[in-house]
C-alpha positions as CSV (number, residue, x, y, z in Angstrom):
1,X,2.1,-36.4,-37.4
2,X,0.6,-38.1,-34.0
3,X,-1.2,-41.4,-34.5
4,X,-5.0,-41.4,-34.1
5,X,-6.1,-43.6,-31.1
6,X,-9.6,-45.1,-30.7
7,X,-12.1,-44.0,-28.5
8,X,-12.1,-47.1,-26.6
9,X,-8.3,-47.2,-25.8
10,X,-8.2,-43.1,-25.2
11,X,-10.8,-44.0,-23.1
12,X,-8.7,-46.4,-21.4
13,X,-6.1,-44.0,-21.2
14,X,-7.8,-41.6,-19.6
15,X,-9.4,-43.6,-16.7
16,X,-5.2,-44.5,-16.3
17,X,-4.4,-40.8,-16.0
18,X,-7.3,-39.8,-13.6
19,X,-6.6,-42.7,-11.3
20,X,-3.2,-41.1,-11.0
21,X,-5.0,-38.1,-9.4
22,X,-4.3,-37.1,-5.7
23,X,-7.7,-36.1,-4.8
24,X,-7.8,-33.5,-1.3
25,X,-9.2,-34.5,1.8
26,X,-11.8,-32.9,3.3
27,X,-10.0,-31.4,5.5
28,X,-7.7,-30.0,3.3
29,X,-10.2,-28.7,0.9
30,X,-12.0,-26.6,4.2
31,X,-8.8,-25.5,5.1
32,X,-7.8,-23.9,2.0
33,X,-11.5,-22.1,1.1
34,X,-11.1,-20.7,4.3
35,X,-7.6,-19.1,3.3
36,X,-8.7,-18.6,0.3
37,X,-12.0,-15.9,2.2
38,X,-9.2,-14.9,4.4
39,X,-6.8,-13.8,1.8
40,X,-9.5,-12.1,-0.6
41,X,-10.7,-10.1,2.7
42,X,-7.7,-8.8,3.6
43,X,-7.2,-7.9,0.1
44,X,-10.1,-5.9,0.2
45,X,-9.6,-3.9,3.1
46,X,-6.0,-3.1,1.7
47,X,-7.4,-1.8,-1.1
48,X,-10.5,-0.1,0.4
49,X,-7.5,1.7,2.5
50,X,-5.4,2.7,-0.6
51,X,-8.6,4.0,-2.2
52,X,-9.5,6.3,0.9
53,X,-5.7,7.1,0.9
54,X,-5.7,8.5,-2.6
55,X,-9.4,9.9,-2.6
56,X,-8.5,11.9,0.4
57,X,-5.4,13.0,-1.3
58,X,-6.6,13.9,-4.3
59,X,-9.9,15.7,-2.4
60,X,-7.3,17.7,-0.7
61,X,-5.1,18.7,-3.6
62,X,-7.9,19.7,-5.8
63,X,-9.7,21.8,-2.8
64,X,-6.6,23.8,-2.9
65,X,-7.6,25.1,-6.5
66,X,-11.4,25.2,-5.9
């Protein structure tokens, strides 16, 4: 069974842990959104192009047997 710490010393431990934290630049944090909007829009248009793909498929097939 763990040991129960204060609140002052977990506290203290956590202020040690988040100074330990890499925080981004700028720079990097820009960078990344805009891959990030890049990535989810090319996503999109893949899928708006596999969705055409198998409407128009699918439209063709069942206008056969209509």
């Amino acid at each position: 069974m763990a040991t129960k710490t204060n609140p002052l010393q977990f506290i203290q431990q956590v202020r040690g842990e988040v100074s330990k934290v890499v925080w981004p630049t700028r720079r990097e944090v820009v960078l990344t959104t805009v891959m990030v909007f890049i990535m989810a829009t090319l996503t999109a248009i893949f899928f708006f192009f596999v969705d055409l793909l198998i409407r128009t498929g699918l439209t063709g097939l069942l206008g056969m047997f209509g």
